[in-house]
C-alpha positions as CSV (number, residue, x, y, z in Angstrom):
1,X,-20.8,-30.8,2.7
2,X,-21.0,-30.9,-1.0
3,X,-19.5,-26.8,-1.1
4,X,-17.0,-28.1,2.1
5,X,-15.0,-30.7,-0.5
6,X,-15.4,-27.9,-2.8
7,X,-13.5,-25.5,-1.0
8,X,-10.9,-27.8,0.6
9,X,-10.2,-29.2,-3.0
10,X,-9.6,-25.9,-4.2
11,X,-7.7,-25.0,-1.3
12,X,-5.3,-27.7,-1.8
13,X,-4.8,-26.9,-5.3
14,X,-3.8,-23.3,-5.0
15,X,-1.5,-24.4,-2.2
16,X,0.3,-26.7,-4.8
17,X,0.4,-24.1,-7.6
18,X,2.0,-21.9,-4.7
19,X,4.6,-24.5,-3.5
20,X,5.4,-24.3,-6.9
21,X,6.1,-21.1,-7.1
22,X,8.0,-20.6,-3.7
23,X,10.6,-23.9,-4.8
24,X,11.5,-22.2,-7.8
25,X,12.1,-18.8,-6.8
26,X,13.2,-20.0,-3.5
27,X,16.1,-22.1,-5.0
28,X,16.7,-19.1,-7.3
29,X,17.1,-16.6,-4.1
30,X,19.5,-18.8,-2.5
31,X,21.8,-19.2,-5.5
32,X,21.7,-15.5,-6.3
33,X,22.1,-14.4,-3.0
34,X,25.3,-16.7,-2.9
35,X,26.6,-15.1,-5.8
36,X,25.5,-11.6,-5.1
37,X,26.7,-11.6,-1.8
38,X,30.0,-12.9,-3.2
39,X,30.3,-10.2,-6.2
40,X,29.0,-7.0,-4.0
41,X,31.2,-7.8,-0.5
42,X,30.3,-7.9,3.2
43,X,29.6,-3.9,2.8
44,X,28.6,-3.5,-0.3
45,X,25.6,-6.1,0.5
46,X,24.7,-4.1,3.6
47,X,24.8,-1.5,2.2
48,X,22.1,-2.8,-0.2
49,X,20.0,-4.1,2.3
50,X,19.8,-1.0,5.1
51,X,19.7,1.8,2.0
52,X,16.9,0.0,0.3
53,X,15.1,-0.2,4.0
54,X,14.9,3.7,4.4
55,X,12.0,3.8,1.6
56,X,10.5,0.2,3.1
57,X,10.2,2.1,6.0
58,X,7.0,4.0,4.3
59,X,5.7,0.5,3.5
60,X,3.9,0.4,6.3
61,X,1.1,3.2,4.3
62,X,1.0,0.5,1.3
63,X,1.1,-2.6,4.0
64,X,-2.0,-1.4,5.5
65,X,-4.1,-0.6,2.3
66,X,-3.2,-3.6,0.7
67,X,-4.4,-6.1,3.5
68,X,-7.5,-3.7,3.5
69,X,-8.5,-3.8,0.1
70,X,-7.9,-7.9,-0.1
71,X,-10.1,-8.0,2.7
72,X,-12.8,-6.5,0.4
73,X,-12.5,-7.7,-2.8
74,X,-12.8,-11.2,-1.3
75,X,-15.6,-10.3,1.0
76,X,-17.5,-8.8,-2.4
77,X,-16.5,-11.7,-3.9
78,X,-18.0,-14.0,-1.1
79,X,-21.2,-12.3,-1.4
80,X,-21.4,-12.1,-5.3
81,X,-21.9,-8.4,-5.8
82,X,-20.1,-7.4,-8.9
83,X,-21.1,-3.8,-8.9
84,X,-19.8,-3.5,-5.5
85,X,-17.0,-5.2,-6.5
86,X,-15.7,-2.8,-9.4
87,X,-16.2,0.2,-7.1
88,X,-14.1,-1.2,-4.2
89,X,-11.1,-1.9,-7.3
90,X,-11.1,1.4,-8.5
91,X,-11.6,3.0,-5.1
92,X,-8.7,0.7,-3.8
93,X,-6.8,2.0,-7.2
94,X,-7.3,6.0,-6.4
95,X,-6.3,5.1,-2.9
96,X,-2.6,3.6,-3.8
97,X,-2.3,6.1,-6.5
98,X,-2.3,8.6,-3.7
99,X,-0.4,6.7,-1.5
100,X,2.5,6.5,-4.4
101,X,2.7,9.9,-4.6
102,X,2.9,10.4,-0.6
103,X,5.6,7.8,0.0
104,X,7.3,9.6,-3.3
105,X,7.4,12.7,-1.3
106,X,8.2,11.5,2.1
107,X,10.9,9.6,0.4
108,X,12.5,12.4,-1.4
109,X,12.3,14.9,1.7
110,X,12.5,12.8,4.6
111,X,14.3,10.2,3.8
112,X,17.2,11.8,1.7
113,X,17.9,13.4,5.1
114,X,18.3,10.3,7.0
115,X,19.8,9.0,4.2
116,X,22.5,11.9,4.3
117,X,22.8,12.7,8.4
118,X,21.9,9.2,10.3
119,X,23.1,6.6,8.3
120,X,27.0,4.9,8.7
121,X,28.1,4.6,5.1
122,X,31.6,4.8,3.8
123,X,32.3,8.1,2.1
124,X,33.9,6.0,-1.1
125,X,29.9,4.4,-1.7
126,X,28.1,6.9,-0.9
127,X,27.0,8.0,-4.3
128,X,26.4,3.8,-5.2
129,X,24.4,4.4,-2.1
130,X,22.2,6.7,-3.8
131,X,21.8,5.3,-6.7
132,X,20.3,2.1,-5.0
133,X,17.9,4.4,-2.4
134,X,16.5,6.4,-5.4
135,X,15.9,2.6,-7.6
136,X,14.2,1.6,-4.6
137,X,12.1,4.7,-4.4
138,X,11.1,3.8,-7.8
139,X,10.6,0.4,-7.7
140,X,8.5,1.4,-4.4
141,X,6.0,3.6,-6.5
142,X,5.3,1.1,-9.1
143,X,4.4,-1.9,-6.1
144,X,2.2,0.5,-4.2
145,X,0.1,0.8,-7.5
146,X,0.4,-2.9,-8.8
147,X,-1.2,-4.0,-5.2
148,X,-4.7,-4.0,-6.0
149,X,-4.0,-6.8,-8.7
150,X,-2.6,-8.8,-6.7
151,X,-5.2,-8.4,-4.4
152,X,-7.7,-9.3,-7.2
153,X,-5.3,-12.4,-8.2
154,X,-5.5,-13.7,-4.2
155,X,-9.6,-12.8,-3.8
156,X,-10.3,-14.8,-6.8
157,X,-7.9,-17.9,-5.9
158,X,-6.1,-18.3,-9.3
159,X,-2.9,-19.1,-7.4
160,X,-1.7,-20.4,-10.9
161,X,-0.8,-16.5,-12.1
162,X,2.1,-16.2,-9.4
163,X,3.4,-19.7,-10.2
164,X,3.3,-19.0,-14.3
165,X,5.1,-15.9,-13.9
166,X,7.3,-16.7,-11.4
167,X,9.1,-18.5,-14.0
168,X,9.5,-15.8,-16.0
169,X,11.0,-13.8,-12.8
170,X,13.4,-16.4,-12.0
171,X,15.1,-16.2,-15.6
172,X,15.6,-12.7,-15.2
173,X,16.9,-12.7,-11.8
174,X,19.1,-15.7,-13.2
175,X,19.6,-13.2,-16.5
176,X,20.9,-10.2,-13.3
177,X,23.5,-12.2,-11.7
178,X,25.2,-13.3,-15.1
179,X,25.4,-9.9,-15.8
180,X,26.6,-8.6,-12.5
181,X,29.3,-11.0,-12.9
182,X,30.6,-10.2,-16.6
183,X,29.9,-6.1,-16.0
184,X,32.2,-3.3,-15.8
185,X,30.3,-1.1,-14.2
186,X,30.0,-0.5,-10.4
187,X,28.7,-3.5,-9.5
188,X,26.2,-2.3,-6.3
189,X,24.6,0.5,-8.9
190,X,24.1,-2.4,-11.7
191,X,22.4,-4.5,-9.4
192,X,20.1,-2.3,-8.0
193,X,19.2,-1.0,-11.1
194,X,18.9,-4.2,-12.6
195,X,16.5,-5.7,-9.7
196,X,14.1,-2.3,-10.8
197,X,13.8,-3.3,-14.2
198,X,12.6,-6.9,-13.5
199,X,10.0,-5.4,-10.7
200,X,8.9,-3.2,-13.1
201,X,8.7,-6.0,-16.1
202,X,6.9,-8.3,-13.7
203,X,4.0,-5.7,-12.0
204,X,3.1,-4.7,-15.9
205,X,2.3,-8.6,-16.4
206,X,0.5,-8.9,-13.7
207,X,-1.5,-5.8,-13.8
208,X,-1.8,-7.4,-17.8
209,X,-3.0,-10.6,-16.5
210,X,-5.9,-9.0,-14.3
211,X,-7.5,-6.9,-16.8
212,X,-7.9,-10.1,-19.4
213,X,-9.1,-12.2,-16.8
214,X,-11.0,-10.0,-14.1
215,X,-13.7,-7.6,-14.9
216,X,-13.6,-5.9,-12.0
217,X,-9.7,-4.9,-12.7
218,X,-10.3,-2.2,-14.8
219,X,-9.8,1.0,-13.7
220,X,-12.1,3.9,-14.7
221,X,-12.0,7.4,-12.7
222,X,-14.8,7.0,-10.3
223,X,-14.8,8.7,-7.0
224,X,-17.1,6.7,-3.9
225,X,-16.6,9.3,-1.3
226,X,-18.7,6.9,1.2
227,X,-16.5,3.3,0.3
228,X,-13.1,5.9,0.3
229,X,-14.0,7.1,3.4
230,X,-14.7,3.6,5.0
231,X,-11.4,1.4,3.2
232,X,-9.6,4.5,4.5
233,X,-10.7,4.1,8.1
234,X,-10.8,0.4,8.0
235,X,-6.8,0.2,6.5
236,X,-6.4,3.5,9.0
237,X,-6.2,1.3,11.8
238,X,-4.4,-1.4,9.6
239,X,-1.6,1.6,9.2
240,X,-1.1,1.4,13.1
241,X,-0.6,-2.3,12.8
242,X,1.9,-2.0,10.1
243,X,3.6,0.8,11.4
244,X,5.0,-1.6,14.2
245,X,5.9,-4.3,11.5
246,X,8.1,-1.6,9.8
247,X,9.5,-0.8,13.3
248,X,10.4,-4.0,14.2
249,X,12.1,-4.6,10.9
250,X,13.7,-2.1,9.0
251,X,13.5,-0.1,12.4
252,X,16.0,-2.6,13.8
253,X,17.9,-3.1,10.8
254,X,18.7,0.7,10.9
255,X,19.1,0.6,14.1
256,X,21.5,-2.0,13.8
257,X,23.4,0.3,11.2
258,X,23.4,3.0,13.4
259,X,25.5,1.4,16.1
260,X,27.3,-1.6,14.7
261,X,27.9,-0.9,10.6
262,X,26.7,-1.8,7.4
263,X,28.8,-5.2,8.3
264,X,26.4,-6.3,10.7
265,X,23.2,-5.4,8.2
266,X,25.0,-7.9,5.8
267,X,24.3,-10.6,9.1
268,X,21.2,-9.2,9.4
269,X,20.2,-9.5,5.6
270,X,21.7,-12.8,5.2
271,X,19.5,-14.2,8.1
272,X,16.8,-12.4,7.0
273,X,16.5,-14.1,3.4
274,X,16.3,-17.6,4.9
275,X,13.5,-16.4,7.2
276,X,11.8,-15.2,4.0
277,X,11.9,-18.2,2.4
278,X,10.7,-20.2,5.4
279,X,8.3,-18.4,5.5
280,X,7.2,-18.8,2.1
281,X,6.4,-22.6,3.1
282,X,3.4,-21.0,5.8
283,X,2.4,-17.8,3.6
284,X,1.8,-20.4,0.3
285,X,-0.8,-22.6,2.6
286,X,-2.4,-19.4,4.1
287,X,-2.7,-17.4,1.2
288,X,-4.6,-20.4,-0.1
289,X,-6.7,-20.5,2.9
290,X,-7.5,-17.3,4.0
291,X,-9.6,-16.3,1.1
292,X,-12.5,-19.3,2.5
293,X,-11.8,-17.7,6.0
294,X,-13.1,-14.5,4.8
295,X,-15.8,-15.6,2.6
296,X,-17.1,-18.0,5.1
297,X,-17.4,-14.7,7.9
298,X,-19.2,-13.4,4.8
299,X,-22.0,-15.6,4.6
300,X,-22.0,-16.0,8.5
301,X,-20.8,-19.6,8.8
302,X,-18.9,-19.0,12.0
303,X,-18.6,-22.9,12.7
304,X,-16.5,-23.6,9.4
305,X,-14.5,-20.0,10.1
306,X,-13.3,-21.6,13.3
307,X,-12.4,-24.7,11.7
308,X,-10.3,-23.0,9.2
309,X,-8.9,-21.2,11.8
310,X,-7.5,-24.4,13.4
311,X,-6.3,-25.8,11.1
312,X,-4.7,-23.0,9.4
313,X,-2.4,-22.4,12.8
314,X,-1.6,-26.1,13.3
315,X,-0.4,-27.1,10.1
316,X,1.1,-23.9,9.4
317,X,3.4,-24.6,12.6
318,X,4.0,-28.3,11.3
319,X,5.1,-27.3,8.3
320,X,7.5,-24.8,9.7
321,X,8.8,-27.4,12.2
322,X,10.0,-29.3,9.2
323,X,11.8,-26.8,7.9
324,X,13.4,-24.7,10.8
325,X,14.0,-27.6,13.0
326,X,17.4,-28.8,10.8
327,X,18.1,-25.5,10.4
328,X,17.7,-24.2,13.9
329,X,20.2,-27.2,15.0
330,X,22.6,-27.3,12.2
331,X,22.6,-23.2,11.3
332,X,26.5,-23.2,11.2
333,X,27.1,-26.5,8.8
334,X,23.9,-24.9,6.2
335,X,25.3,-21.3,6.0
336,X,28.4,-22.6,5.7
337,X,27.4,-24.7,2.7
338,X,25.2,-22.0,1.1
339,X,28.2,-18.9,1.3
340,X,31.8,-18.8,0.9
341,X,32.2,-16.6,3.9
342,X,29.0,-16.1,6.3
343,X,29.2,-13.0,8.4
344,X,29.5,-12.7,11.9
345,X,26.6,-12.8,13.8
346,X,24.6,-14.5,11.1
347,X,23.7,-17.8,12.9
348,X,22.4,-16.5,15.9
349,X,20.6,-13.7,14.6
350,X,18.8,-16.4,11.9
351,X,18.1,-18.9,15.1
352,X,16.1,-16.4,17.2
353,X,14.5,-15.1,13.7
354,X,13.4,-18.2,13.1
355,X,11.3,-18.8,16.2
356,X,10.1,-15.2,15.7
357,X,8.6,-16.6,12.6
358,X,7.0,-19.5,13.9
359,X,5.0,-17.2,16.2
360,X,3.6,-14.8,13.9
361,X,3.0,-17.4,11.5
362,X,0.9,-19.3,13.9
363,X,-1.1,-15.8,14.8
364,X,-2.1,-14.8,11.5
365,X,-5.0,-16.8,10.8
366,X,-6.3,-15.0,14.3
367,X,-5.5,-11.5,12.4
368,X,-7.1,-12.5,9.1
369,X,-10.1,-13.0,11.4
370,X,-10.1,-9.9,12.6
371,X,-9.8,-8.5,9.2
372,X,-12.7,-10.4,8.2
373,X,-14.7,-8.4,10.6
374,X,-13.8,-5.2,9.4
375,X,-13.8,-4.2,13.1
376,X,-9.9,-4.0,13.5
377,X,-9.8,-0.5,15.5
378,X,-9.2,-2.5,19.0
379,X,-7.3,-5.0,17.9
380,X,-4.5,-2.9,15.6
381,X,-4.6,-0.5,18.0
382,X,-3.3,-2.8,21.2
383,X,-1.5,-5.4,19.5
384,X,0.2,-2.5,17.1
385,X,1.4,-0.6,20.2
386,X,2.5,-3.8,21.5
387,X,4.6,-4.6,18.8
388,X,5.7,-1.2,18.3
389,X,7.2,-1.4,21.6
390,X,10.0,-3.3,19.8
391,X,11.7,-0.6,18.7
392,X,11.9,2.1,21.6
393,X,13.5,-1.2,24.0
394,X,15.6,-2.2,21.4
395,X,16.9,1.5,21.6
396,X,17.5,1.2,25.5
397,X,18.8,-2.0,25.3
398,X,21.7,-0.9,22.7
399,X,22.2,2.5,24.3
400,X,23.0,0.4,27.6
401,X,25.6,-1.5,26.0
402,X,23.4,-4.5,24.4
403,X,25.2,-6.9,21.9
404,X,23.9,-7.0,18.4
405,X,21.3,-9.6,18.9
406,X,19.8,-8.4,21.8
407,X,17.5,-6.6,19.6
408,X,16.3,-9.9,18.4
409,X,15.5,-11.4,21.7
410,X,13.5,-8.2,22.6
411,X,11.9,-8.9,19.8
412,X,10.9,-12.9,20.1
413,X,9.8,-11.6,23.9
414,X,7.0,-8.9,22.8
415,X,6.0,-11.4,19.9
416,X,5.4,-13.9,22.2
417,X,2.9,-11.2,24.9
418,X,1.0,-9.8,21.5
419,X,0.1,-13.4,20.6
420,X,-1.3,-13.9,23.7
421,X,-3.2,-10.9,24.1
422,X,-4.5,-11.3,20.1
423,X,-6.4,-14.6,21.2
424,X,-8.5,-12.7,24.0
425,X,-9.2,-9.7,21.7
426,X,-10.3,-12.2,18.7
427,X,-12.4,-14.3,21.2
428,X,-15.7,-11.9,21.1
429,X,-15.1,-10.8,17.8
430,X,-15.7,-14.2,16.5
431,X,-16.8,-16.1,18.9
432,X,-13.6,-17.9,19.5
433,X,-13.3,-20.8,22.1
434,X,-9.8,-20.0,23.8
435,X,-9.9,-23.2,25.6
436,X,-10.6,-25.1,22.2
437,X,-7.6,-23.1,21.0
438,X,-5.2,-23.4,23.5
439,X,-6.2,-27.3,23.4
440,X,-6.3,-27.8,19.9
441,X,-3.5,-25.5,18.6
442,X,-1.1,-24.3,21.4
443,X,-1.1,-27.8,23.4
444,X,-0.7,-29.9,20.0
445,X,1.6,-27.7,18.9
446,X,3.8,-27.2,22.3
447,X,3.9,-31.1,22.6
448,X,4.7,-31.8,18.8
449,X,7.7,-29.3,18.8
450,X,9.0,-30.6,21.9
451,X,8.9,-34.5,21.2
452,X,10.5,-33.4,17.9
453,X,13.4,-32.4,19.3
454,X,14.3,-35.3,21.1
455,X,16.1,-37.4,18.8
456,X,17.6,-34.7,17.0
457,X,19.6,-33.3,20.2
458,X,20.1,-36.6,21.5
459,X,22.3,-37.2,17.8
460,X,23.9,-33.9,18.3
461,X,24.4,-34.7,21.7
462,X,26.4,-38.4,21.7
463,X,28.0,-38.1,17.9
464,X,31.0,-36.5,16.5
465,X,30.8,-33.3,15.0
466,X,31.2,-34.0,11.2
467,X,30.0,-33.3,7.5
468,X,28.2,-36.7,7.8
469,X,26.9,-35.6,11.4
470,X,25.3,-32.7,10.0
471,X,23.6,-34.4,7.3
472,X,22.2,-37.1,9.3
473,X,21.2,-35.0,12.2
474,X,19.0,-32.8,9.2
475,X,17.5,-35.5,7.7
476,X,16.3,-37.1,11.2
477,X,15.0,-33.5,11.9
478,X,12.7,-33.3,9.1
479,X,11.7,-36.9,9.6
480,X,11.0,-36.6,13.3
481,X,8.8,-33.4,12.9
482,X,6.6,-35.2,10.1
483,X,5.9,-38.4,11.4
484,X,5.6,-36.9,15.0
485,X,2.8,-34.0,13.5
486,X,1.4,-36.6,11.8
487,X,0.8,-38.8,15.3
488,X,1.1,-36.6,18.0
489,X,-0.3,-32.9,16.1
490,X,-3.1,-34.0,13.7
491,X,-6.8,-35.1,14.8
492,X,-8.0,-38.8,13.7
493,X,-9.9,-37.4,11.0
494,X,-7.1,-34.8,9.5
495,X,-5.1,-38.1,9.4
496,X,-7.3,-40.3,6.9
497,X,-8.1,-37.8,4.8
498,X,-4.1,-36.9,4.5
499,X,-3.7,-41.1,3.8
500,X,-6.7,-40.8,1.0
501,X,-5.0,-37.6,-0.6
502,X,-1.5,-39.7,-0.7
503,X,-3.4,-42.8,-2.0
504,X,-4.9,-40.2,-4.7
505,X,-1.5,-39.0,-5.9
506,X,0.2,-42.5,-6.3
């Protein structure tokens, strides 16, 4: 019980050091992003967006490797072998090396010819265009070799790095837009080569921070063909996984190029920004939590696994109520207030993003599970070629005349089947209780987002449609989904120990 209070207390303190972090950057983002969007135009920002997705597009190769080589630093790390340890960080080191170099190639082969025969970019920015793909190329190679510090950062909960050094990425960031504003020089090209100098400033502290603080982060050439072989084959199946996450997002975004303009990607990008910055509010808690998730699969404690599990889902879904619940019913009056001019599309793209968010939120405690394991062949493999169904319909659906969000409903529909089948492919991997789930976390959750709603619509419903409206309507939002996940979604117990913690603070 004693190691229990432990690991809750420092659960709750790396999710504060993260909230941290995600208010001030988040308030940053939304202010730039104002400004920027302002300063670049409707195009121009689209253009930044879809270019810069060509080389995300090869993410998925870095995307799968990183989750992998989390999953073992924090499983060594659980079981307190530090020789172990310092083979899987230089082995996960040779392996993003490699990947750099790959994505490098693919980028400046393959790419470039998308770049120059598929995608719609005005003649007049097409060399602006290529000054932001080949910044991104860059700025690409140096995160696929910074990943296995951050890993380390995240397997040995100092949560307080990303906060301290946050700070120092918000002043430049802050330092970028004064600069794009007062420059002479093409404005697109300054700011994308601007945003690679601070990624590049901020990886070297990190990588900086590690090595003084982690003994394990130091790399040395070592070659493990046996741990190479098996990170490779575990993340291989990760890569499948992640291949339908690049699909589904800068799959559709170019998509969405393709057939409707860089105009539309400026919707698109717009939406896309507050969904990342929702999402911050449920990544902050579970990259907090998922560390003990691991560990505790580690040492075989199945019962507290399942537990964290819970929990995890639930309050990651109250939490995101609070936030997307004023937004999903006042989209129109916040966009408004955020940007001077808010491009078409933008509101209903961001609504149907939104509950796309709340679903894979909820889910990814049930994939950390699986990662846990290491036994993710089954699992990437079906719910990967579920999700990277996404893509190929959206396709269909666009060819056959399908309006610009469209892809975005196809895209809430298959999110909602690959949840389902997750929880019957996680059930014998850990042991899993899908009734205790679908009492304790779907039917909690189902009945808490429903009864939150009630008040909310019934404002909308009987008031005028005001500045004052709008306001009111939001702050009953938030208020309804708290006090009602507090009633209605927590468990008697969760409930007093939340009351203690507040008592504690005052």
């Amino acid at each position: 019980m004693a190691e229990v209070a432990v690991n809750n207390k420092r659960i709750a303190k790396n999710t504060l050091m993260l909230y941290f972090r995600m208010f001030l950057t988040m308030a940053v983002t939304f202010y730039t992003s104002r400004v920027v969007l302002h300063t670049l135009g409707e195009v121009d920002y689209g253009i930044y967006n879809v270019v810069g997705g060509i080389v995300a597009m090869f993410g998925f190769l870095n995307a799968a490797m990183s989750s992998g080589t989390q999953r073992y630093l924090t499983y060594e790390l659980g079981r307190n072998d530090t020789d172990r340890l310092k083979r899987v960080f230089v082995t996960s080191m040779n392996i993003h090396i490699l990947i750099a170099l790959v994505v490098f190639i693919l980028a400046e082969t393959v790419g470039l010819w998308f770049l120059y025969n598929k995608m719609t970019i005005p003649d007049e920015r097409f060399t602006a265009a290529m000054w932001v793909y080949q910044c991104s190329v860059l700025s690409a190679a140096v995160m696929f070799v910074s990943v296995p510090y951050n890993a380390a950062i995240i397997a040995h909960e100092k949560m307080s790095a990303f906060a301290y050094i946050s700070v120092l990425e918000v002043v430049l960031k802050l330092l970028i837009v004064y600069l794009l504003l007062i420059g002479d020089a093409d404005k697109l090209v300054l700011y994308a080569v601007m945003m690679l100098g601070v990624q590049v400033a901020i990886r070297f502290i990190y990588n900086i921070y590690c090595k003084r603080h982690f003994e394990e982060a130091e790399y040395s050439f070592l070659f493990d063909r046996t741990l190479f072989n098996e990170m490779l084959s575990f993340s291989g199946w990760n890569m499948w996984g992640n291949l339908a996450s690049v699909a589904f997002t800068q799959g559709l975004n170019i998509l969405l190029n393709i057939f409707f303009g860089p105009a539309v990607n400026a919707a698109r990008g717009i939406a896309v920004q507050v969904q990342q910055a929702v999402s911050q509010f449920s990544l902050n808690f579970q990259t907090a939590i998922n560390p003990q998730i691991t560990k505790s699969y580690a040492i075989r404690d199945l019962t507290y696994m399942h537990s964290l599990v819970f929990r995890s889902s639930r309050f990651t879904f109250f939490l995101l109520l609070c936030i997307c619940l004023p937004v999903f019913l006042e989209t129109d009056f916040l966009l408004g207030l955020w940007l001077k001019e808010v491009p078409e599309h933008t509101a209903v793209f961001l609504r149907i993003i939104l509950c796309v968010t709340i679903i894979d939120a909820v889910a990814n405690p049930l994939m950390i599970s699986a990662q846990a394991t290491g036994k993710v062949k089954l699992y990437q493999t079906v719910v990967g070629g579920i999700l990277l169904l996404i893509l190929p319909v959206s396709y269909v659906v666009l060819k056959s005349g399908g309006n610009p969000q469209s892809v975005f409903i196809v895209h809430l529909v298959v999110c909602v089947v690959a949840f389902t089948v997750r929880l019957f492919i996680i059930r014998p991997m850990i042991g899993l209780q899908i009734g205790g789930y679908f009492k304790d976390v779907i039917l909690r959750c189902l009945l808490v987002g429903v009864a939150a709603f009630i008040v909310p619509m019934l404002l909308e419903y009987f008031l005028e449609d005001t500045v004052w409206t709008s306001v009111l309507i939001c702050a009953v939002s938030v208020i309804s989904a708290g006090v009602i996940s507090f009633c209605m979604g927590m468990t008697s117990g969760e409930r007093k120990v939340l009351l203690r913690r507040l008592k504690m603070v005052k």
